[in-house]
N, C-alpha and C positions, 0 to 999 in steps of 0.2 A: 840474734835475729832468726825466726823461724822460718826455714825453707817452705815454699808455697810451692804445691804440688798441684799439677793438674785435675781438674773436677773428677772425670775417671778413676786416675788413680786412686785422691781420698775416698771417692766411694768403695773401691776395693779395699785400702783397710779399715771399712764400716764392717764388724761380725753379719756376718746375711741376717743371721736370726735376728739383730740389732734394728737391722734397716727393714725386712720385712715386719717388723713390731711394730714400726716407724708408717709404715705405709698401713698396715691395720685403721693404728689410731685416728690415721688423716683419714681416711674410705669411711670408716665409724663416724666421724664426729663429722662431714661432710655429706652425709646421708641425714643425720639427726636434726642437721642446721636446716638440710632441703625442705625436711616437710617442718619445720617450726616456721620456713618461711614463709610456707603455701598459706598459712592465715595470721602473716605478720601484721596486718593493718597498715594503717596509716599515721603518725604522726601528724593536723588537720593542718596546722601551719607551715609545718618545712616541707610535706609534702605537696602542700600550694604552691611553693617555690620552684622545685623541682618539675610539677608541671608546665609551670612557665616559661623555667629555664629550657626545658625538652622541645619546647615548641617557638621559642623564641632566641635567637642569637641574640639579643640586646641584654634581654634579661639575664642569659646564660653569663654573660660579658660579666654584667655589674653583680651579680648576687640579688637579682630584683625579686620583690614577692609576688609583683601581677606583672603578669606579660605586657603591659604596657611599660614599663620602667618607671614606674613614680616613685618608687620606694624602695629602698632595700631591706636586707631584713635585719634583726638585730643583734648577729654575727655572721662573722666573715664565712662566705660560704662557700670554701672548700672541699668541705664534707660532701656537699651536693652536689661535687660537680660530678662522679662517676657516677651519681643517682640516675643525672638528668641525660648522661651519657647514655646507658643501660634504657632508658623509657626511652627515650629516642629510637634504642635500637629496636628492642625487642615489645615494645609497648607501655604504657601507664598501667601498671600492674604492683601490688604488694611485694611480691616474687621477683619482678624486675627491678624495682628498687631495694631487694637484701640482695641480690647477686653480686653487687662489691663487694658486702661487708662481708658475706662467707668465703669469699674469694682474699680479702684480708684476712681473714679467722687463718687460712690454710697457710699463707705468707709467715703471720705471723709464729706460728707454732712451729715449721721447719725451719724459722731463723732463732729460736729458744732453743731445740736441739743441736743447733750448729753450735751457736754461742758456748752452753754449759758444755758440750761436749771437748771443746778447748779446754773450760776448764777442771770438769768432775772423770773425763773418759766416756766411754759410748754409753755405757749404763747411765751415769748422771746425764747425761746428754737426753737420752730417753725417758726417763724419770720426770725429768724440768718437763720436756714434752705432752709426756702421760698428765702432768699434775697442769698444767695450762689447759687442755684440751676437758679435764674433768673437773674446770673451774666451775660453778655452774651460772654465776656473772656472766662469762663469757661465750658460755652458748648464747645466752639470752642476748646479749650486745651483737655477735656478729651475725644474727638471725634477722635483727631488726634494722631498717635505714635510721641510724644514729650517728652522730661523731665520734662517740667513744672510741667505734672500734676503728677506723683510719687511726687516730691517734695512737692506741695500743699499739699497733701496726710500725708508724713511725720511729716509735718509743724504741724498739726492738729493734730497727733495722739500724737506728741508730747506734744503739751498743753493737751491734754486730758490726759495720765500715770500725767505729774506736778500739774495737778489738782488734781487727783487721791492721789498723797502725801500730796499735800495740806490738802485735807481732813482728811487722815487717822495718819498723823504725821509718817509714813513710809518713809525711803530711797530707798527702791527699788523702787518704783513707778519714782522716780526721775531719780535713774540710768536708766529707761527702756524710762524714756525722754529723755536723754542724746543719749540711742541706737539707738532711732527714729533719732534725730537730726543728726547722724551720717551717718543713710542710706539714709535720704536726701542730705547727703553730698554726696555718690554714684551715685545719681539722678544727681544732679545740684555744685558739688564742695563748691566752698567758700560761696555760697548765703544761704545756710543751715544754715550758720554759722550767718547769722543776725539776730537768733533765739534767740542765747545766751545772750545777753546783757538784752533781757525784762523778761526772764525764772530767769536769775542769781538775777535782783535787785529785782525784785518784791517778789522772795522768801523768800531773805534776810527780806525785809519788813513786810510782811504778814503771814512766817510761825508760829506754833503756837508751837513748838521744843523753847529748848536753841540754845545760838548763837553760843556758840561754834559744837553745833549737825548741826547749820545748814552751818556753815563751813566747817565740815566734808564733809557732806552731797555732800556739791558745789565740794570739791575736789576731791571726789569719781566719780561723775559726769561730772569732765572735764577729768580725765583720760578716762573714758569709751567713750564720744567724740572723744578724739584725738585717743584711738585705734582701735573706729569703722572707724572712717573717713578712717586713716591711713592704715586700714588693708590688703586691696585689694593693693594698692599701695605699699605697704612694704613688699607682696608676690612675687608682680611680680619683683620689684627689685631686691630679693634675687635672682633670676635665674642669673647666670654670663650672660655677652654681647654674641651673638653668637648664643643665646640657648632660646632666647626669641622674641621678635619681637620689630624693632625697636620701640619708642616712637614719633610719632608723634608729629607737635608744638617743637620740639627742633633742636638743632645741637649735645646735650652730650649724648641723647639717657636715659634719665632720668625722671621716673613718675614724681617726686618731681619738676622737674622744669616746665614741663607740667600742672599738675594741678595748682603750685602757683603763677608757672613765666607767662607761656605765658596765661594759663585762667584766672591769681592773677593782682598781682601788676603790670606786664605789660600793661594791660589793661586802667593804671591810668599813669605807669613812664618810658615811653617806654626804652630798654635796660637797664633797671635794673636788671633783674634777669639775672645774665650768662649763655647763653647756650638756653634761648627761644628766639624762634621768637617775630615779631613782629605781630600785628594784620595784617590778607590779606589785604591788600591797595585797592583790588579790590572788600573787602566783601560790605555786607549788609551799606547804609547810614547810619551815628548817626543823630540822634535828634540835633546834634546841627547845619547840616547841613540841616534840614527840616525843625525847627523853629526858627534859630537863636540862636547866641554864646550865650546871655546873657539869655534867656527864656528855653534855654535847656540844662542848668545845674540848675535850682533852681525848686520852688514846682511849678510855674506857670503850669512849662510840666502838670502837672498831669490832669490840669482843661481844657486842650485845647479838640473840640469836639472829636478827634481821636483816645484818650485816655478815654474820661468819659465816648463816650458812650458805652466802651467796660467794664469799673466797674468802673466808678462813675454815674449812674442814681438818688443814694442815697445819695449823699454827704451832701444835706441839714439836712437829718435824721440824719445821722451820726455824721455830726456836733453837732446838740443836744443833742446826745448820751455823746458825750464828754464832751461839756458844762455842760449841766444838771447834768449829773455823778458827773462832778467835784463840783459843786455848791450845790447838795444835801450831796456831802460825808463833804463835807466843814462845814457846817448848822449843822448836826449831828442831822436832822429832825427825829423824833420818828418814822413815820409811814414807813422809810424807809434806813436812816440814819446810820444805826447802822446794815445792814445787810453785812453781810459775803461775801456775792456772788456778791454782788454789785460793794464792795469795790476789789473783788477779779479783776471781771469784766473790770473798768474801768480802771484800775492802768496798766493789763496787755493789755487789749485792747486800753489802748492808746499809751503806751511803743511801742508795736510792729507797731501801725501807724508811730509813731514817726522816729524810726528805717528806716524800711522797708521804708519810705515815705522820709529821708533825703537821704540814697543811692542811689533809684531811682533815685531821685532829680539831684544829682550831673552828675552822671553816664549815658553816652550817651547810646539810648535803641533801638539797632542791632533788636531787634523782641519787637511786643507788648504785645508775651506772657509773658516777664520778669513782667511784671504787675499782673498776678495770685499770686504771695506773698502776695498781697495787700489785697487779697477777702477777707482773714476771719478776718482782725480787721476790716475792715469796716461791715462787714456782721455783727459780735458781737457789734461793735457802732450803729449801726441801728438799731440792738435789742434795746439795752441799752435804746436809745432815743424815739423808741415808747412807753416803756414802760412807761417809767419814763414821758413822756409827758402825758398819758392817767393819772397816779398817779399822777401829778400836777392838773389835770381840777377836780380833788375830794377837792383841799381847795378852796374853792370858795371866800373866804376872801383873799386870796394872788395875785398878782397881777402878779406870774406864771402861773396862769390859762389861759393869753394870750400866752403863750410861744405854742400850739397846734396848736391855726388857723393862729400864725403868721409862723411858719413851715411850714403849711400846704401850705401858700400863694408862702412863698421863694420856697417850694420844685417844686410847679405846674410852677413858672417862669422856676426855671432852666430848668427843663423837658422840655421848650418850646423853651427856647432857643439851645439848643443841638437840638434838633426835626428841627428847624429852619435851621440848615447848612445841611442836608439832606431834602428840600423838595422835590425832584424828586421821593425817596425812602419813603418817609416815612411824607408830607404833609398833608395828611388825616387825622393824628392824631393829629393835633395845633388844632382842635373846641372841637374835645371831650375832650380830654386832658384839654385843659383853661373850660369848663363848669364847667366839674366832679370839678377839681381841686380849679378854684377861687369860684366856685359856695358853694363848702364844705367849706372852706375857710371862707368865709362872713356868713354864717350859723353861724359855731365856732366862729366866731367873735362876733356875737350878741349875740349869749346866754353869752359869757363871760361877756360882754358888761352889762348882767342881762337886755334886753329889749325883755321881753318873745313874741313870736309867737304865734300862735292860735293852738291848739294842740299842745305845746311845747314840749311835751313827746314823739310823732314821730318822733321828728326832730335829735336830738343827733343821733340814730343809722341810716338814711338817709342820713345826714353827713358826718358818719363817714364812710359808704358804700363809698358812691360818693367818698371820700378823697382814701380809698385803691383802687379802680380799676381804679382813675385817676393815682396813681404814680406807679401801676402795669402795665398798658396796655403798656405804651413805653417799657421798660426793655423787655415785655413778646413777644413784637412785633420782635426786634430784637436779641433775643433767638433764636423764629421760624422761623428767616427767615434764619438760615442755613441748612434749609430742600433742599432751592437752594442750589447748590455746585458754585455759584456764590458770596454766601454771607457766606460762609462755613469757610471761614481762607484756610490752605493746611497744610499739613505738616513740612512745612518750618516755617509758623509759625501760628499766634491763633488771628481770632479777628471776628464778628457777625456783620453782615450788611452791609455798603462800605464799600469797602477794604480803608484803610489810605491812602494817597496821595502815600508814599513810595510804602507800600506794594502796591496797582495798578502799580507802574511804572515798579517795580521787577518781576508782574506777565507779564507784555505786554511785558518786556523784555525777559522771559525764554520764552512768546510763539513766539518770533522772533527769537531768536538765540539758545536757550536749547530746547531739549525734555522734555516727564511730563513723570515719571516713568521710564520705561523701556527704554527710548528711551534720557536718558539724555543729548545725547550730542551735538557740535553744529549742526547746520542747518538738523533740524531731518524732514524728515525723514530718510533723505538719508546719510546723516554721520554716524548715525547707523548701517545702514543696510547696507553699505559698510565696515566698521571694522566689525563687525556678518559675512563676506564672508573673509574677512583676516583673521580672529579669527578659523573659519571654517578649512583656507587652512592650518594656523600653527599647527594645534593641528592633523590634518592627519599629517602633516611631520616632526612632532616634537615628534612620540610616544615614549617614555620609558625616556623622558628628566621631569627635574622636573616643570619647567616652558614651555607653547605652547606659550607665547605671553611677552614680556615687554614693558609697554608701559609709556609714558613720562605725563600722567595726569589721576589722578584717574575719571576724564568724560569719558575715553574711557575703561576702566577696568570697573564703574559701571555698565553698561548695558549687558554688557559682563557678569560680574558674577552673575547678577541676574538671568540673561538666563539659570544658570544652569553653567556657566564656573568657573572650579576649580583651571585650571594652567593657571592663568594671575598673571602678577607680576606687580603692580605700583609704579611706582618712583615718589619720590616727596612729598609724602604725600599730604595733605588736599590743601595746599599753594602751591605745585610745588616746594618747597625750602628748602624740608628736606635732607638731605644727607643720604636719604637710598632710593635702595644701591646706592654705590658709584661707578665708574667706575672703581675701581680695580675688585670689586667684578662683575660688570657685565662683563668682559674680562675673571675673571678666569668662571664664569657659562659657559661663550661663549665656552674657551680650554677646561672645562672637560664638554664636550658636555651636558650641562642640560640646556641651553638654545640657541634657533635659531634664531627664530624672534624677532623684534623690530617694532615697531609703534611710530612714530614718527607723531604725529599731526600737524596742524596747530597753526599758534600764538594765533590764538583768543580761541583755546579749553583748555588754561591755565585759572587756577585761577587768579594768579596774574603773575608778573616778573620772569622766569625763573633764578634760584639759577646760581652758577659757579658750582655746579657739576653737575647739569642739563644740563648746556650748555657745559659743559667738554663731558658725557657720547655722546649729540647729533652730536659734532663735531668727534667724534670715531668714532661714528654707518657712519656716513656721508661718512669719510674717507675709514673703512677699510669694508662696508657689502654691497650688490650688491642690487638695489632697484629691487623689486617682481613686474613686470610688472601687470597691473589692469586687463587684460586680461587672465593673470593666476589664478586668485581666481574668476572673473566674475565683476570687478569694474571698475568702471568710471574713466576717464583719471584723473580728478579733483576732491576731495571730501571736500574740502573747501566750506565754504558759498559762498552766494551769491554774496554778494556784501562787499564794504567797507574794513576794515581790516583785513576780516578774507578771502581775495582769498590764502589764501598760503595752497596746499593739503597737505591733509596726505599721509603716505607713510608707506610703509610695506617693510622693511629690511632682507635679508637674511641674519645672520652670517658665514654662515659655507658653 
């Protein structure tokens, strides 16, 4: 059991130069986030939420999308809550809402130094640091208001309390991993959950407790799991139907089937869970539509450039982390063989590659942020493997003393190869890169070789320079290059340098048919600023009604409520296809006068395929409400796009 030493003192024995390295990286990569933040945008959906939740305690409560509470949104919105916390304080601002996430970003990377430092020493400690912080996923994620990075966050603090038991032969430390993993399930739902499996066996293995203590231990631990997870979701369900807002992602108006159905196991077996939806037919492309059926379900995805150069620039290090790890704990080598941290190290940092990296694998990837899971076992295997490659070139009799420069050689190709599918971007960097890289490389090679140099004793730490700022300068490059808001990700989702093939096609499509922010809906500017003058005329002629506007797509309530509007009612939810409300309930709003207006879109400002109560409520509004001439609010005969599928206008409906 490890003596736990006061905070002072462990920072005394942190080497200075260690800890101010430490504080460098955070100042650096906390400067780079600030201004990536200053034109993070908007996400147009969660950020709707966020302003409702900012300006509404009802909304804040349930996770609702309109400050009224009709609706929630179509996961649990924990993520949002330090959003709407932050707007509240300091304003409705792009800037105000990344202020958590880089505020996790900084959490999470001195809890990665804590962790490996237990187990690689201050250097590996640093290392894992350095290599998280010059993820370039991870700028992009903690820059932007996303989930991802809460969860990363989680992910981390979790290992770090299991560690914390580990050492001290304590249960609570473990329960308080268990709470972590729970509010990462707030964050991001069931993907939290692929935490458990390398936290539970590794334990069972490695703790230094009886077994039957450490079965205890585990059961106390999934309880507190399941009713941190569960807790939010098993609040709101207790409110009866009527008195809450509906659930989002279903037809039974149910958390339980929302989170497991339509964000769970639908995802994998479509219409299996009764009562969710199915995925938006018209969402985001899968992976397996962008590289193919058989390449984007297995681990290939991960290695392709779109994905590594976003966290894989390390994979070669990592790989030897692995290797190495596993081959020194195997050997049971004296000088390192028999350590603690080592063994603690690679057992759990390869479980959770394993994990995290089969799921992946399988599972088609709607965004590239779903890949931030990935950072911190590879960030700790890249510890692992510098170090223990530096500790192999000290037996000079072993014929691992090549395992260094032949790293060094594989690490400098990959780099060039990845470097190589962006040369328009980023070309410059294949001569330095191949010097620094093969150049250190054939050095390490000869000394291993034992064919000494002329001043041999300069040459190792020359080497060993050239070898770090060749496999640092790519990773570093495109980090900084989301200082552009071109090479930034967006809040939809997270990636550093060109945008992926997908992601460019999704942004050239929002600037052709969607607005950015404020202005989300189609053919902006002018489909905007035409419902903002209907929005305008309802809410004069709608005073003392509980709703000024209903409108048949949460695109034309977005920009609406960000504006500052409080009575807009959306139907449909997220997909257009939720039965709330229903068309009973918009006829009784209509006879006890709480509501007048209806907005009625075109086809193209749908998510997907309009529901049967969708087209139920539009063929009512059609039938029995008198359409609001464009000349009465100030609007254009036509507010349909331009061209193609979407000429069909909107319309503004009188009921009454």
């Amino acid at each position: 059991m490890r003596q736990r030493l006061p905070i002072r003192d462990r920072l005394r024995d942190i080497p200075q130069w260690v800890l101010w390295s430490l504080v460098l990286v955070l100042a650096a990569w906390a400067v780079l986030c600030t201004f990536v933040s200053m034109s993070s945008g908007y996400s147009d959906f969660y950020a709707t939420a966020v302003k409702s939740m900012s300006t509404s305690w009802r909304a804040l409560f349930f996770g609702s999308f309109d400050p009224q509470a009709t609706i929630t949104l179509d996961k649990l919105s924990g993520f949002l809550v330090p959003q709407a916390v932050s707007a509240r304080l300091f304003g409705f601002s792009p800037w105000a809402l990344a202020i958590p996430q880089m505020l996790e970003g900084l959490v999470t990377i001195v809890a990665v130094f804590v962790i490996v430092r237990r187990w690689m020493g201050d250097v590996g400690g640093l290392i894992a640091a350095l290599s998280m912080a010059l993820t370039p996923l991870l700028v992009s994620t903690f820059s932007h208001p996303m989930e991802d990075g809460m969860l990363t966050m989680f992910t981390v603090l979790a290992v770090l309390a299991w560690q914390r038991s580990i050492d001290s032969g304590r249960i609570w430390p473990l329960l308080l991993s268990a709470a972590f993993v729970g509010l990462g399930f707030q964050a991001k739902m069931l993907q939290a959950w692929l935490l458990l499996p390398p936290l539970a066996v590794v334990y069972v293995w490695v703790a230094s407790v009886s077994m039957r203590r450490r079965l205890v231990a585990l059961a106390g631990a999934a309880i507190v799991v399941i009713a941190t997870s569960f807790s939010w979701m098993t609040l709101i369900q207790w409110f009866p139907i009527g008195r809450r807002p509906f659930v989002d992602g279903t037809t039974n108006d149910s958390m339980f089937t929302m989170v497991l159905g339509y964000n769970g196991v639908n995802r994998f077996l479509q219409n299996w869970w009764p009562g969710a939806l199915r995925s938006d037919p018209t969402g985001p492309a899968s992976t397996v539509g962008l590289v193919g059926g058989i390449i984007g379900h297995t681990p290939l995805k991960l290695f392709l450039p779109q994905y590594a150069t976003q966290i894989g620039w390390f994979y070669p290090l990592a790989a030897a982390g692995l290797v190495l790890g596993i081959i020194a704990l195997a050997r049971h080598w004296s000088t390192f063989g028999h350590d603690a941290g080592l063994r603690i190290g690679v057992l759990l940092s390869c479980s959770m590659f394993v994990v995290f990296g089969a799921v992946l694998s399988v599972m088609s990837l709607p965004h590239t942020a779903y890949l931030a899971s990935m950072a911190f076992p590879l960030a700790s295997l890249t510890a692992i493997g510098v170090v223990l490659l530096y500790q192999y070139t000290q037996h000079p009799a072993s014929k691992m003393r090549f395992a260094l420069p032949i790293t060094v050689i594989v690490q400098t190709a990959w780099m060039l190869f990845l470097i190589a599918h962006y040369g328009t971007f980023a070309g410059w960097l294949v001569l330095p890169v191949a010097v620094l890289g093969f150049g250190a490389g054939i050095l390490l090679l000869t000394r291993a070789s034992r064919r000494p140099l002329r001043d041999w004793r300069q040459w190792p730490a020359a080497a060993a320079t050239a070898a770090i700022v060749g496999a640092l300068l790519a990773p570093m490059v495109w980090s900084a290059s989301t200082i552009d808001p071109a090479y930034a990700g967006s809040a939809n989702d997270a990636y550093a340098g060109p945008a992926p093939k997908q992601a460019a096609e999704e942004i050239q499509a929002a600037n052709t048919y969607y607005g950015v922010g404020l202005a989300s809906n189609r053919a902006r500017p002018r489909t905007a600023a035409v419902e903002a003058a209907m929005f305008a005329y309802a809410s004069a002629h709608s005073v003392g009604m509980a709703s000024a506007l209903a409108t048949d797509t949460w695109r034309s309530a977005a920009p609406l409520i960000m504006h500052g509007g409080r009575r807009v009612l959306p139907i449909g939810g997220y997909t257009s296809r939720v039965p709330s409300p229903t068309k009973a309930q918009i006829v009784s709003l209509v006879q006890h006068h709480q509501l007048r207006f209806v907005l009625l879109t075109g086809a193209g400002s749908k998510n997907s395929t309009a529901s049967a109560n969708l087209k139920a409520i539009q063929s009512w509004v059609r039938a029995t409400c008198t359409i609001v001439p464009a000349s009465t609010y100030g609007g254009a005969a036509s507010t349909g796009a331009a061209s193609g599928a979407y000429l069909v206008p909107d319309r503004l409906y009188d009921c009454q």
